[in-house]
The first five atom37 places (N, CA, C, CB, O) and aatype in JSON, in Angstrom:
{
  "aatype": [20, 20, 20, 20, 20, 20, 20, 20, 20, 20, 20, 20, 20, 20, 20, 20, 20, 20, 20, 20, 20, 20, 20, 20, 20, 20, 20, 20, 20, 20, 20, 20, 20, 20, 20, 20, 20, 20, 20, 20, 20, 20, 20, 20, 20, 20, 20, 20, 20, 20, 20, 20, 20, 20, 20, 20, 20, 20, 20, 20, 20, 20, 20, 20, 20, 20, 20, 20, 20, 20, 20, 20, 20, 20, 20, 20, 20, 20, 20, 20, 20, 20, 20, 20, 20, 20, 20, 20, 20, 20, 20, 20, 20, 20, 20, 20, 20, 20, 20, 20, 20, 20, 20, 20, 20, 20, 20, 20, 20, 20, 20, 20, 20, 20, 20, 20, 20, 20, 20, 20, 20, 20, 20],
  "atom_mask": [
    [1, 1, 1, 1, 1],
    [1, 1, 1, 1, 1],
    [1, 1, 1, 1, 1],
    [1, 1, 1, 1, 1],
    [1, 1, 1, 1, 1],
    [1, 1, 1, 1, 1],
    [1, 1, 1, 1, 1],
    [1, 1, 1, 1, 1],
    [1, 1, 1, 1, 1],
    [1, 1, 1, 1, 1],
    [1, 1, 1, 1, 1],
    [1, 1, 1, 1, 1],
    [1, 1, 1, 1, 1],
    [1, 1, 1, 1, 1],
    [1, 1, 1, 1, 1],
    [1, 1, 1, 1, 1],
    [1, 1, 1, 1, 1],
    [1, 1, 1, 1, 1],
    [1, 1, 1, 1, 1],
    [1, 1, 1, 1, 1],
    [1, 1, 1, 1, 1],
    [1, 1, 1, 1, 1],
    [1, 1, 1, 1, 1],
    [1, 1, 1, 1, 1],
    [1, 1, 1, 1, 1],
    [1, 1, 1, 1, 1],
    [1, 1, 1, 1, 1],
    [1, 1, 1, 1, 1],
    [1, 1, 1, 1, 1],
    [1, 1, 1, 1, 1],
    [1, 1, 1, 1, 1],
    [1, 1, 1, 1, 1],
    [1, 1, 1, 1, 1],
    [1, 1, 1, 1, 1],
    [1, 1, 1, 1, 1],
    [1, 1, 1, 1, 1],
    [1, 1, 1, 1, 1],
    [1, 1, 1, 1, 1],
    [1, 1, 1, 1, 1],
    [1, 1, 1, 1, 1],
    [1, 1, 1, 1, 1],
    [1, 1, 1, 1, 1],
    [1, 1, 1, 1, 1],
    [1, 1, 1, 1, 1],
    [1, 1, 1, 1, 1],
    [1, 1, 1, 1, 1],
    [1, 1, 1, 1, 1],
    [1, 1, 1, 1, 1],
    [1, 1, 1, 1, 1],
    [1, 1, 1, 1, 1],
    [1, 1, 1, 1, 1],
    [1, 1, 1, 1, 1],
    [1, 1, 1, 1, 1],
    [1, 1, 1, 1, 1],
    [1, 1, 1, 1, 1],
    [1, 1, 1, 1, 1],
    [1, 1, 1, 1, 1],
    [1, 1, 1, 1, 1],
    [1, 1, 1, 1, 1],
    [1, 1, 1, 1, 1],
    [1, 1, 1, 1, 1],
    [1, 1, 1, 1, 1],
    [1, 1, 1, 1, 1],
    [1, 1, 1, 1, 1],
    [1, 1, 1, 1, 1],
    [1, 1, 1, 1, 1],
    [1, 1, 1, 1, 1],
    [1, 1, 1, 1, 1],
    [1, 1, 1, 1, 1],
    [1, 1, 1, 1, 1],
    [1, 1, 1, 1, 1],
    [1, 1, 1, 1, 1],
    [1, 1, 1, 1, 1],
    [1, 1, 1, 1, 1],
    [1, 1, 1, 1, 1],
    [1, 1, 1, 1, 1],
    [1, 1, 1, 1, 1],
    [1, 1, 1, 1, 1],
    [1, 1, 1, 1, 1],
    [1, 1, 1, 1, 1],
    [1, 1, 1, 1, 1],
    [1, 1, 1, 1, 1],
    [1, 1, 1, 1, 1],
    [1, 1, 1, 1, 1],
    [1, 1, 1, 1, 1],
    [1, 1, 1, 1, 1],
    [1, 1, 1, 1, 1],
    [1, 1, 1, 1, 1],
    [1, 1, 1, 1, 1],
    [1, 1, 1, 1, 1],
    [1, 1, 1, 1, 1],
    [1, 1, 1, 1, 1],
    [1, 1, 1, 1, 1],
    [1, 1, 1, 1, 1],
    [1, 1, 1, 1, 1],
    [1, 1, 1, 1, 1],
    [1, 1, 1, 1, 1],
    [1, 1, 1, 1, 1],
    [1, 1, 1, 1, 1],
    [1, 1, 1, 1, 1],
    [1, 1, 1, 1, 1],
    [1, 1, 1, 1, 1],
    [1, 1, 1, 1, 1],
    [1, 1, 1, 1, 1],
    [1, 1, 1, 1, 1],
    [1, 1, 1, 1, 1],
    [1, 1, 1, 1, 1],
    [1, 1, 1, 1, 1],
    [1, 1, 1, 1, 1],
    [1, 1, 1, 1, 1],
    [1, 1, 1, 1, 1],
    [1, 1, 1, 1, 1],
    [1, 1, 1, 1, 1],
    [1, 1, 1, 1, 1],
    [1, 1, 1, 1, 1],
    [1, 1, 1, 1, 1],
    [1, 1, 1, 1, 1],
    [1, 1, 1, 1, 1],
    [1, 1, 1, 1, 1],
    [1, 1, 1, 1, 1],
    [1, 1, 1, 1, 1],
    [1, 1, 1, 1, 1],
    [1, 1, 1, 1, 1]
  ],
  "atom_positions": [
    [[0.82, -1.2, 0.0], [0.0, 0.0, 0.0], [0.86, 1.26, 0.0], [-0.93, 0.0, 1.2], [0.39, 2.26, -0.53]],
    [[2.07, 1.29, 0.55], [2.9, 2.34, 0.99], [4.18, 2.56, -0.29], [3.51, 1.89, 2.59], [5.13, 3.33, -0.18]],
    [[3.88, 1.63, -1.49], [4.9, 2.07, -2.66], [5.4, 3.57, -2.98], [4.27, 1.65, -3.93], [6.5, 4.04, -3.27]],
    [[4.42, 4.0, -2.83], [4.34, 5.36, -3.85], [5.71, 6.41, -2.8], [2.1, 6.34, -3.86], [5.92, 6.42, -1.59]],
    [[6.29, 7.05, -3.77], [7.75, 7.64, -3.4], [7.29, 8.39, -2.53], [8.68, 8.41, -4.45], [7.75, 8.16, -1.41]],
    [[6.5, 9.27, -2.6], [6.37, 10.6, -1.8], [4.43, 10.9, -1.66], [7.38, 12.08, -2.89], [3.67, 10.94, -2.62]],
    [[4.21, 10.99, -0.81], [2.54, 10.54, -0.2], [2.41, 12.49, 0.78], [2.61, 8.32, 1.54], [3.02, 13.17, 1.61]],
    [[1.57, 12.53, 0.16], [0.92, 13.79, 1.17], [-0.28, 13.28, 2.45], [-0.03, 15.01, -0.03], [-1.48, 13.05, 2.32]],
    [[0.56, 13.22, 3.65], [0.12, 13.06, 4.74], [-1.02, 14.1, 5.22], [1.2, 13.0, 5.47], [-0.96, 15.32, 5.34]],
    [[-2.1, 13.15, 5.45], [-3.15, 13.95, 6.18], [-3.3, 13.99, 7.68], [-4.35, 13.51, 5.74], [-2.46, 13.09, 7.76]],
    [[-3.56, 14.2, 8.8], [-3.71, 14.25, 10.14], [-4.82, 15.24, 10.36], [-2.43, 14.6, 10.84], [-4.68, 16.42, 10.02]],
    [[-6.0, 14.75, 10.95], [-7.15, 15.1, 10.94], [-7.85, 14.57, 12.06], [-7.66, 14.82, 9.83], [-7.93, 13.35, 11.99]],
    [[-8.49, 15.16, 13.28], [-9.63, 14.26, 14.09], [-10.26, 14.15, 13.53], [-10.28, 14.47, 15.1], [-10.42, 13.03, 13.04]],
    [[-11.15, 15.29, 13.14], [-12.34, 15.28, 12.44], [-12.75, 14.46, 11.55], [-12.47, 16.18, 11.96], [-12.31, 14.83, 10.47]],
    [[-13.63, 13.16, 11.42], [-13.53, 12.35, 9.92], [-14.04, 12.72, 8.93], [-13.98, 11.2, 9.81], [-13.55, 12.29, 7.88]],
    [[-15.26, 13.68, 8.86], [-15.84, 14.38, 7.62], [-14.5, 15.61, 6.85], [-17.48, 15.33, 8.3], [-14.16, 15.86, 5.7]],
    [[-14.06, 16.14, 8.28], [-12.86, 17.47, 7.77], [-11.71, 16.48, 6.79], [-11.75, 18.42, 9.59], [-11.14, 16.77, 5.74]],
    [[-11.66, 15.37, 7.55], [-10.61, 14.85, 6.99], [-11.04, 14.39, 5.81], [-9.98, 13.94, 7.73], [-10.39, 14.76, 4.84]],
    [[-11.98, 13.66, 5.61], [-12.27, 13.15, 3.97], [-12.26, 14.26, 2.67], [-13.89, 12.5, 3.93], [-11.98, 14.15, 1.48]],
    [[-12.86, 15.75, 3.83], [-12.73, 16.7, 2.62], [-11.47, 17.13, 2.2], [-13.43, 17.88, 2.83], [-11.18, 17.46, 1.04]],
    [[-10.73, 17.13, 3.15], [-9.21, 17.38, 2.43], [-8.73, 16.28, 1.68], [-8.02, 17.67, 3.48], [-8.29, 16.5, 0.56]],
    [[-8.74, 15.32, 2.05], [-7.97, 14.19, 1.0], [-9.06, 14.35, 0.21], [-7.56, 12.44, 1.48], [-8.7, 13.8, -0.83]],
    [[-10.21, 14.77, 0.02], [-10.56, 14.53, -1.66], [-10.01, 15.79, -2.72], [-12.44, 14.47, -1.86], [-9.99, 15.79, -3.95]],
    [[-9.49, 17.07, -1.58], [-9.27, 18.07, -1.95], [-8.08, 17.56, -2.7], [-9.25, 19.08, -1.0], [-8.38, 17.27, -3.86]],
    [[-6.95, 17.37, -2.44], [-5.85, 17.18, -1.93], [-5.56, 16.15, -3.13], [-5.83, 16.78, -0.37], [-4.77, 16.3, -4.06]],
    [[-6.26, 15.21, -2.89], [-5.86, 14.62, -4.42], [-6.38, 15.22, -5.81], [-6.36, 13.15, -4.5], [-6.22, 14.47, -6.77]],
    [[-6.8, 16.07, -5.98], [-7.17, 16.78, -7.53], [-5.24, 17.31, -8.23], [-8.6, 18.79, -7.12], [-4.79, 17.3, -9.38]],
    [[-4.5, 17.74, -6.7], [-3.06, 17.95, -6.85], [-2.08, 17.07, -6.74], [-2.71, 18.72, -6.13], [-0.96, 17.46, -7.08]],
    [[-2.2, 15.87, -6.31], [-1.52, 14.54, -5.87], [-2.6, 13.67, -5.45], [-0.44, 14.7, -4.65], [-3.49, 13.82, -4.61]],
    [[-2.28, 12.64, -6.32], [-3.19, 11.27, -6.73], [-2.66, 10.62, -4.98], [-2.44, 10.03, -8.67], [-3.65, 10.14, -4.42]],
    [[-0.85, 10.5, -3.74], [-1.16, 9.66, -3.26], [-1.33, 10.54, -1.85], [-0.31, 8.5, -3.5], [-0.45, 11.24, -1.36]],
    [[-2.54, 10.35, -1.37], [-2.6, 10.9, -0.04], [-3.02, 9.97, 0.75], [-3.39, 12.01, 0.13], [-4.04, 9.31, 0.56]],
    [[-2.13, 9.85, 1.83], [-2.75, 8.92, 3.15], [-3.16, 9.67, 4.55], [-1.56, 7.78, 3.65], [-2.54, 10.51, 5.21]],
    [[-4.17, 9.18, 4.7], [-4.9, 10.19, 5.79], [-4.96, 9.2, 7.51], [-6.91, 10.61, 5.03], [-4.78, 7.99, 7.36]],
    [[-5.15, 9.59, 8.72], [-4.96, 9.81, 9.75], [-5.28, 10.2, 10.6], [-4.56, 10.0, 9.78], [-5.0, 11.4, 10.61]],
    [[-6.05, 9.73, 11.98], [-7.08, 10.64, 12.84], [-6.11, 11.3, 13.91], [-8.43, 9.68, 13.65], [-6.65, 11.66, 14.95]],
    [[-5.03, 11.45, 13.81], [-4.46, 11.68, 14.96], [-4.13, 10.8, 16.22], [-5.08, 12.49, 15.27], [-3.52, 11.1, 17.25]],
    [[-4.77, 9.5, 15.79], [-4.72, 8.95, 17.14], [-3.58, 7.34, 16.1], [-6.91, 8.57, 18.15], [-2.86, 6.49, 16.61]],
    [[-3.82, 7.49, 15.1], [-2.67, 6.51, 15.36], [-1.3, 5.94, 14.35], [-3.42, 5.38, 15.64], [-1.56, 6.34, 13.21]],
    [[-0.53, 5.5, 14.33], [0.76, 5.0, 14.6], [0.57, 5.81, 12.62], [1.15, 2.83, 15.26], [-0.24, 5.44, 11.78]],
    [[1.79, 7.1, 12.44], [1.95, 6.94, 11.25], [3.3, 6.17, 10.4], [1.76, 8.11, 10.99], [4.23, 5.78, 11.11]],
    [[3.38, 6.01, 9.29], [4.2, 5.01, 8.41], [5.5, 6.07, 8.21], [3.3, 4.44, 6.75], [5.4, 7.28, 7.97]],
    [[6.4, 5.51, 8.32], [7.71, 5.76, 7.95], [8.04, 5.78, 6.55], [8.47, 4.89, 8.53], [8.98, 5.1, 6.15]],
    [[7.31, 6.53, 5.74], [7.17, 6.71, 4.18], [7.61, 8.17, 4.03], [5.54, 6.43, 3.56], [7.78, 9.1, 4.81]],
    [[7.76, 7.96, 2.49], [8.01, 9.22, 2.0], [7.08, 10.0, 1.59], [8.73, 9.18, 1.16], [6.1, 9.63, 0.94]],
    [[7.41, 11.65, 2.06], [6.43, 12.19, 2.25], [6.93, 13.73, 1.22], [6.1, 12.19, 3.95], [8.04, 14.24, 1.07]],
    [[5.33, 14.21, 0.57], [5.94, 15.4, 0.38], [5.03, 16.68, 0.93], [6.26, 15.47, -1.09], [4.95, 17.83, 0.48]],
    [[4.77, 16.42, 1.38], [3.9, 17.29, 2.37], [2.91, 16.17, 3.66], [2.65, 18.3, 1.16], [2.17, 15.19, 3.67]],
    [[3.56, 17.16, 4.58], [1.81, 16.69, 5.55], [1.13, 18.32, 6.42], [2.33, 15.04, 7.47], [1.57, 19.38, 6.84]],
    [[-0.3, 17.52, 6.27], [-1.13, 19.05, 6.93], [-1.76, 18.42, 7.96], [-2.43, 20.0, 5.88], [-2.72, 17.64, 7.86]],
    [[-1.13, 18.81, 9.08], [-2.15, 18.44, 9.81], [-2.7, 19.45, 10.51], [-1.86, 17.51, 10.56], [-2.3, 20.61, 10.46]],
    [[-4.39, 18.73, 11.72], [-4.64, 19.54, 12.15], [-3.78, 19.88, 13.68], [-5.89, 19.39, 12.03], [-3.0, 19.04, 14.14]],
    [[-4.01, 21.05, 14.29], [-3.13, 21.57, 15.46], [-4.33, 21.4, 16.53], [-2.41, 23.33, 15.27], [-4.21, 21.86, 17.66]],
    [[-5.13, 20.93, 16.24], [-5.89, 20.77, 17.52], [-6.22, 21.71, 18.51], [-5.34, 19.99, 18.16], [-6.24, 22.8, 17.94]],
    [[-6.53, 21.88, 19.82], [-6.91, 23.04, 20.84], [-5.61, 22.91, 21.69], [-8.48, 22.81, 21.81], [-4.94, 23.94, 21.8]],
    [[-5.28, 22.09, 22.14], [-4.06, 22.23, 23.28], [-2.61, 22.45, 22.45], [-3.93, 20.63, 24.34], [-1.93, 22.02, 21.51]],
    [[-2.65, 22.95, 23.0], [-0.98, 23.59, 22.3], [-0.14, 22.96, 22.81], [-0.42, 25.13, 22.55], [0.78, 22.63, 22.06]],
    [[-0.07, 22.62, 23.99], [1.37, 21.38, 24.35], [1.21, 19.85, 23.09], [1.05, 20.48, 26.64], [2.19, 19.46, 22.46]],
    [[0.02, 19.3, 22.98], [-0.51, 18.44, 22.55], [0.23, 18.83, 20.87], [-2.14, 18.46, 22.95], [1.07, 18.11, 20.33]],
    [[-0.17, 19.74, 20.45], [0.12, 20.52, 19.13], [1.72, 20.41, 18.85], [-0.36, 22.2, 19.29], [2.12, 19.88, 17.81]],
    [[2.73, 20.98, 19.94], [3.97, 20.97, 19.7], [4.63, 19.73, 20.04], [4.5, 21.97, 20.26], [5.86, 19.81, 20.06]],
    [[4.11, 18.57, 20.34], [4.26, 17.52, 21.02], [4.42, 16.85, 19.18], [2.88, 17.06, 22.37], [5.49, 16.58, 18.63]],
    [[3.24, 16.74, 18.65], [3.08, 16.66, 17.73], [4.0, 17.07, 16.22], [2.2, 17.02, 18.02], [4.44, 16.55, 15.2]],
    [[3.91, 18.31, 16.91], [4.7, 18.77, 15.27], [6.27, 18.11, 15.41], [4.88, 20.95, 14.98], [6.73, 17.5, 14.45]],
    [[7.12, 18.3, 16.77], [7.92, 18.07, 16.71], [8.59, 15.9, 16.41], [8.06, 19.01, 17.75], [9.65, 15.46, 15.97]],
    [[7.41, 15.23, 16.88], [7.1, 14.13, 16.18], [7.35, 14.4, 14.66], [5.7, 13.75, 16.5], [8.42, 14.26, 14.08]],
    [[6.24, 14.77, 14.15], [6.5, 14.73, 12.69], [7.74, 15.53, 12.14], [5.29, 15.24, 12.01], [8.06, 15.05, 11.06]],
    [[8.41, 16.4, 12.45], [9.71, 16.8, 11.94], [10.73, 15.77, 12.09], [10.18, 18.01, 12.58], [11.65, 15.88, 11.28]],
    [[10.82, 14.69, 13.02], [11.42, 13.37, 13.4], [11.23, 12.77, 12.7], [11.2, 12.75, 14.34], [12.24, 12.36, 12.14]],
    [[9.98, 12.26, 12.19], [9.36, 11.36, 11.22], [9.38, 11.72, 10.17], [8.25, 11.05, 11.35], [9.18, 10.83, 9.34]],
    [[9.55, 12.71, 9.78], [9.35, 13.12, 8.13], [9.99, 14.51, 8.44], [7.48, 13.19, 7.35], [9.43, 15.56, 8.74]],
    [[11.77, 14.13, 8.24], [12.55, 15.43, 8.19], [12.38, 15.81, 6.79], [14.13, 15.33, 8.62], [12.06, 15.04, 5.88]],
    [[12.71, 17.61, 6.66], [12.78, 18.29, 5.62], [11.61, 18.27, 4.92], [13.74, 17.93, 4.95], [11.52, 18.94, 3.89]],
    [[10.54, 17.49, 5.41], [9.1, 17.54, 4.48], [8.02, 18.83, 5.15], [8.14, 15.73, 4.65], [7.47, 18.9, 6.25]],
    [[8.01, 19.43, 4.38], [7.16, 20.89, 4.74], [6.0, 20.38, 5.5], [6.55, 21.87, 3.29], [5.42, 19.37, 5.09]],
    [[5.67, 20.91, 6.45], [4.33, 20.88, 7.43], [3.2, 22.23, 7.19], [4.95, 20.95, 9.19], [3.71, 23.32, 7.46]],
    [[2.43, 22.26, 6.94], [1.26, 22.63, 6.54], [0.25, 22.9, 7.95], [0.77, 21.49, 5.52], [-0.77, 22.33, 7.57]],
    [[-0.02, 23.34, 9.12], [-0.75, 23.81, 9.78], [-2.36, 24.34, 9.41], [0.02, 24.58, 10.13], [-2.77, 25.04, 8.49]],
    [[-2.95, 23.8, 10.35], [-4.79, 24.19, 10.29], [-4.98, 24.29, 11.36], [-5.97, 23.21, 9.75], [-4.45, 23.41, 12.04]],
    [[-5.7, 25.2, 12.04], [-5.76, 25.88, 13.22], [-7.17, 26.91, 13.22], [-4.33, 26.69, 13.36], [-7.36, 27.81, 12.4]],
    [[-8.12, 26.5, 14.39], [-9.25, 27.37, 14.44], [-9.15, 28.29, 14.93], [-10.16, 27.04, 14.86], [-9.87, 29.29, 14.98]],
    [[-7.89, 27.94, 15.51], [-7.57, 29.23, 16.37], [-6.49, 30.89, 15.23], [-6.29, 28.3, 17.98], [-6.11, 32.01, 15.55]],
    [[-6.44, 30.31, 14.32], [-5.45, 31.28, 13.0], [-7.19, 31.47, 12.43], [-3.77, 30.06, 11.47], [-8.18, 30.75, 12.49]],
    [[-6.87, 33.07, 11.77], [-7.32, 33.45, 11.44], [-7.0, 34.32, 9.54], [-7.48, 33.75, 12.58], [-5.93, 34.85, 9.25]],
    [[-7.8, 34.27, 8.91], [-7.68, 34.19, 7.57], [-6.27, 35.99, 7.8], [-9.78, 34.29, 6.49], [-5.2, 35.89, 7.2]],
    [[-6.41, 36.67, 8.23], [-5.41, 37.99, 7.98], [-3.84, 37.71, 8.4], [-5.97, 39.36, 8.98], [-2.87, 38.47, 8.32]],
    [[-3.95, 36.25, 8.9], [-2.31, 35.85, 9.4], [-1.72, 35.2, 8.0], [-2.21, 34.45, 10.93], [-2.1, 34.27, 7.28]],
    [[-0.55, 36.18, 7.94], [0.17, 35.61, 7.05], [0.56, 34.2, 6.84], [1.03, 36.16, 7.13], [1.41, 33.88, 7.68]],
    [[0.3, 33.38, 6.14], [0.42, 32.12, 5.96], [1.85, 31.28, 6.32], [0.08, 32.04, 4.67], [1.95, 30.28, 7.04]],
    [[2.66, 31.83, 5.76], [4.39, 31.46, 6.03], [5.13, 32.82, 7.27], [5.45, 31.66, 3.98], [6.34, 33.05, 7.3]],
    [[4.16, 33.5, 8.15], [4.71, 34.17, 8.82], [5.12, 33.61, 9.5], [4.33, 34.9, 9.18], [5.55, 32.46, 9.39]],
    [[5.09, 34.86, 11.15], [5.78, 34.24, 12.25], [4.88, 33.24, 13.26], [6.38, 35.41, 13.05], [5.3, 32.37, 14.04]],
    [[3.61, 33.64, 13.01], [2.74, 32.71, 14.13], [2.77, 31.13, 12.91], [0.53, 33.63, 14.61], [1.83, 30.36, 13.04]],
    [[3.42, 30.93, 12.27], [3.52, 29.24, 11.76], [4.71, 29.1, 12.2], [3.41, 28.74, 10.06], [4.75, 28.04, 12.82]],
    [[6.01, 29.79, 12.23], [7.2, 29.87, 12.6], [7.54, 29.57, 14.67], [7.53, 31.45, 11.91], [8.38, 28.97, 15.35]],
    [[6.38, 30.37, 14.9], [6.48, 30.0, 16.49], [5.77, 28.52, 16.35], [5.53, 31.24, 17.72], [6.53, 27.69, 16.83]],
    [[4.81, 28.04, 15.95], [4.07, 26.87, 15.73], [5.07, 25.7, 15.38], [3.03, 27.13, 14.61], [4.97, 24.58, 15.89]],
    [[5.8, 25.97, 14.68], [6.82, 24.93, 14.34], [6.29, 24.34, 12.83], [6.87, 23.65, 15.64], [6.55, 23.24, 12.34]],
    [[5.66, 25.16, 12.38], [4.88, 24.71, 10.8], [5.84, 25.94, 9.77], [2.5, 25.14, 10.76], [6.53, 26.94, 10.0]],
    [[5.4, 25.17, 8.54], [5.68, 26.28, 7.15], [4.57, 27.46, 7.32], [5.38, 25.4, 5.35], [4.6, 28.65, 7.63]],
    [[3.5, 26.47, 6.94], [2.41, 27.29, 6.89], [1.58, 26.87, 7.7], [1.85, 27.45, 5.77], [1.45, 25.73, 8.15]],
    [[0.49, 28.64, 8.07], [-0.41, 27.91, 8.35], [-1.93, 28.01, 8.08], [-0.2, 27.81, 9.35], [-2.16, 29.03, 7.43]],
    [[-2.57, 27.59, 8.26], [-4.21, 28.12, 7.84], [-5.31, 28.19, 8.78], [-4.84, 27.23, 6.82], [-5.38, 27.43, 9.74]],
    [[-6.3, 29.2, 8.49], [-7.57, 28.83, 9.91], [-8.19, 27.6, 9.3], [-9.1, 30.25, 10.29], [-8.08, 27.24, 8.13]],
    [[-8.9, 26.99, 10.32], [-9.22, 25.8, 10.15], [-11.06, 26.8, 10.25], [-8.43, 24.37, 11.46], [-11.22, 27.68, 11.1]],
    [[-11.95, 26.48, 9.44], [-11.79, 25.9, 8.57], [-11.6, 26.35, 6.91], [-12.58, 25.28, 8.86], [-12.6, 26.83, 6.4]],
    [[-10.61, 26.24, 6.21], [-10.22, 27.23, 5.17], [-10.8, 26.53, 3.85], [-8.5, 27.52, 5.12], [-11.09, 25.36, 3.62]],
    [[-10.87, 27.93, 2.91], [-11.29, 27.65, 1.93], [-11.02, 26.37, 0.73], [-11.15, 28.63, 1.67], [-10.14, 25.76, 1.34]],
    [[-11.16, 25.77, -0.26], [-10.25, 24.8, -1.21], [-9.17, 25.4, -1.64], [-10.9, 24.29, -2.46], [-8.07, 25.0, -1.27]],
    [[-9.29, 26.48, -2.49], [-8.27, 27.35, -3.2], [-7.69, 27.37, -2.08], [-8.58, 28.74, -3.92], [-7.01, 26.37, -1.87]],
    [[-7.7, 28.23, -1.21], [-6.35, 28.34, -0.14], [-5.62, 27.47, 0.23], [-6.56, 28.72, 1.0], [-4.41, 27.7, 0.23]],
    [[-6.24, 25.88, 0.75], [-5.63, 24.93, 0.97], [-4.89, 24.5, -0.1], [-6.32, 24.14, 1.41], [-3.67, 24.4, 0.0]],
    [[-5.67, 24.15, -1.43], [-4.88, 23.58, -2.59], [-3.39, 24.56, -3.12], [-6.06, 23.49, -3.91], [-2.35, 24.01, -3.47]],
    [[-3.58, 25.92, -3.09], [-2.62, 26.56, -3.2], [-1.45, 26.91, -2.02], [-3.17, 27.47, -3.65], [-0.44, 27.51, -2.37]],
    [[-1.56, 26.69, -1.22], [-1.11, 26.63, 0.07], [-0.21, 25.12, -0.36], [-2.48, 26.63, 1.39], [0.95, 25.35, -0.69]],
    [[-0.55, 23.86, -0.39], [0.15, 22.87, -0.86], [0.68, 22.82, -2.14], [-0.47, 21.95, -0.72], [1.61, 22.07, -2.44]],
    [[0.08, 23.67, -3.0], [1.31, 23.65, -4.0], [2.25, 24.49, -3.84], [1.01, 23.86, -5.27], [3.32, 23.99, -4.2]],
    [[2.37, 25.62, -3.43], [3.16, 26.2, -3.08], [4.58, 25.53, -2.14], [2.39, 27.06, -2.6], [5.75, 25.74, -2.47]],
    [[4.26, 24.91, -1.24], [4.87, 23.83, 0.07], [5.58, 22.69, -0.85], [3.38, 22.97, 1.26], [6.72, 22.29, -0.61]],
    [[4.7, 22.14, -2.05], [5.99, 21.21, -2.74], [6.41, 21.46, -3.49], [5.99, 20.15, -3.15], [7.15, 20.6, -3.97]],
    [[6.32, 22.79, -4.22], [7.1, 23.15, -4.94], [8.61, 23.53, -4.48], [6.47, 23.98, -5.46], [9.67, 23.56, -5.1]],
    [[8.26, 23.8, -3.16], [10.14, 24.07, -2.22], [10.86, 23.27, -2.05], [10.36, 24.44, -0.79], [12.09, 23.32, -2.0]],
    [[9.7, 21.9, -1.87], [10.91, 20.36, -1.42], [11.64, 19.96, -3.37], [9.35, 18.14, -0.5], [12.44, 19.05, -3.56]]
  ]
}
């Protein structure tokens, strides 16, 4: 199941939020593997993952810094209810976050889809 070179990682509680991004998500990349947050992800190659940041912020940086372990040099993508559409996307509140980017949760298609192309076009 895990062939494909480079897979855009989803991380999502939500299961409806999450289905809408991986259907998003593949119109730009056919391999996306998705993820509730709660369990064990694959040691694959990755060229993006977005996940969500959840409400607790220890929980959040607990997290991100996991996935920078797990998938070094692969851009991280942030969604956050707590970000709001006037925050610069690649500013400093994704930079304190420990993300590239980031987005309010819940964000538009265009933003998300362009938001990830933008993110693999760097790797």
């Amino acid at each position: 199941m895990f062939e494909m070179l480079e897979w855009v990682i989803v991380i999502e509680f939500d299961p409806l939020v999450r289905a809408l991004l991986v259907e998003w998500l593949e119109e730009i990349r056919p391999g996306v593997l998705s993820f509730d947050g709660r369990q064990v992800l694959p040691a694959v190659g990755a060229s993006l993952v977005v996940v969500d940041l959840g409400n607790d912020r220890r929980q959040g940086a607990d997290n991100i810094r996991r996935l920078r372990t797990l998938y070094p040099g692969v851009p991280l993508l942030g969604l956050s209810t707590q970000a709001r559409e006037g925050i610069a996307a690649g500013g400093e509140a994704a930079r304190r976050l420990g993300v590239d980017m980031l987005l309010p949760k819940p964000c538009e298609r265009e933003l998300l889809l362009q938001a990830a192309r933008t993110l693999m076009a760097v790797t």
